[in-house]
N, C-alpha and C positions, 0 to 999 in steps of 0.2 A: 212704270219704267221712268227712270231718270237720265238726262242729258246732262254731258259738260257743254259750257255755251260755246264751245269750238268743235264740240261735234255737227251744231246746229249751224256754223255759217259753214263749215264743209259742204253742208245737205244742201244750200243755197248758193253757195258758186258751184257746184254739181249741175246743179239743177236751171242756173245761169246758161255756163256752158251750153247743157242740150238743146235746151231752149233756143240758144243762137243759128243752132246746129237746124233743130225742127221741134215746132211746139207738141207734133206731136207724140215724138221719143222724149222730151223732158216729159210729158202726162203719163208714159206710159213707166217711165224709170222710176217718177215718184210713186208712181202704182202700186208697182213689183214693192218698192222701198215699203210703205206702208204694210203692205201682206207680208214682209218678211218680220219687219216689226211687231205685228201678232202674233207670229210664229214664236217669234224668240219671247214676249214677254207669255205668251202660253207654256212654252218648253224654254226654261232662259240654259238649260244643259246642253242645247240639239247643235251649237256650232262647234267645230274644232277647235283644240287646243290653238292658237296662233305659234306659227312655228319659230318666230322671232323671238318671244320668249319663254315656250315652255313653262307655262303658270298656270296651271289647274282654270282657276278661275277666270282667268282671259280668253274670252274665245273670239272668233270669226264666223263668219256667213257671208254669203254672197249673193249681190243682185246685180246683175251683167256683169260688167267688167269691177266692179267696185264694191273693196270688202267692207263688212260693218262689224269693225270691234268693242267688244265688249263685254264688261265682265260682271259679273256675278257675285252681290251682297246682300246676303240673309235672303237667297231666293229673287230678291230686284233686280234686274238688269239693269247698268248703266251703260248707256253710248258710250264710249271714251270718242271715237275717232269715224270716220267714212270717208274712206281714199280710196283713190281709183289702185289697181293692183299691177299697174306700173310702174308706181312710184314707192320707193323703198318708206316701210311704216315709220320708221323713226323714232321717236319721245310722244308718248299718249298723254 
């Protein structure tokens, strides 16, 4: 599995936030986050198309309120993005 390094400070002011919120929802978000992460780099097919751009190889997945996009090269996953799912996706 591969990272853009702006997927990686997303997952860290993510992880900031909850943290502020309560140490032990940040422990348990990055939790979730990591098993979803196996998940996808075991089955890199198993999220939904993203419906913002309708690209085979772009998909999503969700761990609580916050999706994790990502697409799909020669079987690899790459992070592109981790945004909360209030906030419109934008430019990956």
């Amino acid at each position: 599995m591969n990272w853009k390094e702006s997927a990686r400070e997303e997952v860290r002011e993510i992880y900031s936030f909850l943290l502020n919120l309560s140490m032990v929802a940040a422990d348990e978000w990055l939790e979730q986050l990591e098993k979803k992460l196996n998940l996808i780099e075991q089955f890199p097919g198993m999220g939904r198309m993203v419906p913002d751009y309708y690209i085979s190889f772009i998909r999503e997945v969700f761990v609580g309120s916050y999706r994790i996009v990502y697409s799909i090269q020669d079987d690899t996953p790459l992070i592109l993005a981790v945004r909360p799912m209030s906030r419109p996706l934008g430019r990956i």
